[in-house]
N, C-alpha and C positions, 0 to 999 in steps of 0.2 A: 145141791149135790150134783158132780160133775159124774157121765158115765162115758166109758167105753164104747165106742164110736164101732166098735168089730166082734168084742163081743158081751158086750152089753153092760160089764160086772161097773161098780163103784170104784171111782179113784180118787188122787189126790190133786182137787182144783190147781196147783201149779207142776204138776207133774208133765213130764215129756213125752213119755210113753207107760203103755199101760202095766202094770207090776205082773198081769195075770197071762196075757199074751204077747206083751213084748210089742203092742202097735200103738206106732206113735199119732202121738196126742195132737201135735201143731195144727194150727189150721192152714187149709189152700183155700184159695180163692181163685173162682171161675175167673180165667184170662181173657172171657167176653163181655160178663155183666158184672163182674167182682162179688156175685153170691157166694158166699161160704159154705165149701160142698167138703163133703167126704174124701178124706185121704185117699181112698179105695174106689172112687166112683172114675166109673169111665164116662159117665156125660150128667152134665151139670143139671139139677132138677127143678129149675129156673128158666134155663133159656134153651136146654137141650145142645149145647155146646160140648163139641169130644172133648175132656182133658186129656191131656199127655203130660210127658214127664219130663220133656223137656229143659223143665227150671232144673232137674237136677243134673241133666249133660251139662250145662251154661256153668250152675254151680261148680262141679269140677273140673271147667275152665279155666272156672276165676282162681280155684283153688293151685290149680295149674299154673296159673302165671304168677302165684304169687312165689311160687316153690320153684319156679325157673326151669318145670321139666318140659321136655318138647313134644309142644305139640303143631302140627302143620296148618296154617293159617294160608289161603290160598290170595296171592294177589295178583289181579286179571289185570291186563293193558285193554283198555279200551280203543286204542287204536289196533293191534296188530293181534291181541285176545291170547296174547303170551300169556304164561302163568309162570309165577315165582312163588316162597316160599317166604313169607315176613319173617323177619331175626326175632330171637329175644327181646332186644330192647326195645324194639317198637311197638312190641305188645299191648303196651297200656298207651301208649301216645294217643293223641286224639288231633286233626285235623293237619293231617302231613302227608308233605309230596314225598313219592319215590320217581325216581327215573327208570324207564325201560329200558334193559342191556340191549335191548332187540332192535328199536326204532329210536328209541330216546327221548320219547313221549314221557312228560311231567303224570302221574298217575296221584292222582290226591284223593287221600283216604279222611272217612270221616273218622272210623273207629272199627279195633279188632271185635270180633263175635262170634258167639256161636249160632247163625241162623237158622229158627226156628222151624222156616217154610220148608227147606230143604236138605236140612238136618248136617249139614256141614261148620266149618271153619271159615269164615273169609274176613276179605276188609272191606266194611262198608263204604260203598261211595256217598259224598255227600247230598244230603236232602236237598231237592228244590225249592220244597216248602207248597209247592205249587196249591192245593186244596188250602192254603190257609191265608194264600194270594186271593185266591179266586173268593173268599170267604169276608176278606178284606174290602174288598172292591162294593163287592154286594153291600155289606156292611157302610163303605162310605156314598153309595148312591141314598139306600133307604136313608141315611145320616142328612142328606141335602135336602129329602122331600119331609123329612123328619128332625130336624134341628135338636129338638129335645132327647128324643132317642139316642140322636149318635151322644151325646152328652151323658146321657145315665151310661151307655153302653161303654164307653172311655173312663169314666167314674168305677163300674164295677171291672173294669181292668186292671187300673191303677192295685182297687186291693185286693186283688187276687194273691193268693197266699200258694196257691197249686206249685209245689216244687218243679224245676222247668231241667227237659233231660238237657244231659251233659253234652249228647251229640246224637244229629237224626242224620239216618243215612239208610241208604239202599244195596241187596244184595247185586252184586254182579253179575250172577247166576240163576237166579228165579226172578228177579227181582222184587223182594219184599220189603216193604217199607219198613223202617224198626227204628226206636231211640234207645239209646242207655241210658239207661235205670240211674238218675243221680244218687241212689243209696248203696247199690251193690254192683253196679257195673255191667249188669245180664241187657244184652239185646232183646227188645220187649217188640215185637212185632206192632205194627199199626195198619188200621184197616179202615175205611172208608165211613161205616158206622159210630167209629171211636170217634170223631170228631176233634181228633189230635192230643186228646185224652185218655190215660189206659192206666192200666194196673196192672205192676210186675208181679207176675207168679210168683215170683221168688219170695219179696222181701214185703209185698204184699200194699207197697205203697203207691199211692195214685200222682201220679206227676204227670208234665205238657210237653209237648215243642216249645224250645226257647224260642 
């Protein structure tokens, strides 16, 4: 028997939300440990992590761009820290130059987003991957003094099944590391403990850095 997650009564195991008060059923999952918390909790009873609601700004982004209405996407020059406004059509693009009207500086985006850090619109720059460089390295020194190691470690790579995001990149602005979500397109913020693996609030799936 499934119940009411707010206020307690019996429902319909495939139901959405609840018949009695109307709160919806879906699950979230903490965007730090991926425990399955309560729709209603402001901090995860797992790892003690704030939620927010972020995935449902990001959501009516995406919803937003699908329906072509405007919203202002901020794009920064990193030479001269001009701001412009991304067009429609390059909303969903993924790893493209704009030109500066100001300086004429090439400005290459990873991907448009809703940044989670600083609760804005921009274009991610792109990732340098640097933590998975540095990761890499370590990886093929202990692989030298470890031959068999680096070899299982290249083996469980190989079938690694982890869906890999579409595109990592960095806010202009705060700068927060983030990839989009290979399933639904939402900017899923990354953080040092993630280990270049995370799970999108949103669609609830756990994907990497390509």
């Amino acid at each position: 028997m499934k119940y009411c997650t707010h206020c307690g009564n019996p429902v319909d195991p495939n139901a959405k939300f609840c018949s009695t008060c109307g709160t919806s059923l879906l699950q979230n999952n903490c965007s730090k440990c991926g425990t399955i918390v309560n729709p209603h909790a402001k901090f995860c009873h797992h790892c003690g992590n704030i939620l927010t609601q972020d995935w449902v700004v990001q959501k009516e982004f995406n919803e937003n761009i699908e329906q072509k209405q405007t919203i202002n996407v901020e794009l920064i020059c990193p030479n001269c820290m001009s701001k412009y406004i991304v067009q429609e059509e390059d909303w969903g693009k993924e790893n493209v130059y704009w030109e500066c009207g100001n300086c004429g500086t090439n400005i290459e985006g990873a991907f448009c987003g809703y940044c989670p850090s600083h609760k804005g619109y921009v274009v991610f720059r792109p990732y340098n991957n640097k933590e998975i460089l540095g990761a890499t390295i370590i990886g093929a020194i202990a692989g030298y003094n470890n031959p068999n190691a680096a070899f299982g470690n290249l083996v469980a790579s190989m079938l690694d099944s982890t869906p890999k995001a579409k595109a990592t990149g960095v806010c202009p602005i705060c700068q927060a590391e983030c990839m989009k979500c290979p399933s639904c397109n939402q900017a899923v913020q990354v953080r040092f403990e993630d280990h270049g693996v995370v799970i999108c609030p949103s669609c609830h799936l756990k994907f990497k850095m390509n």
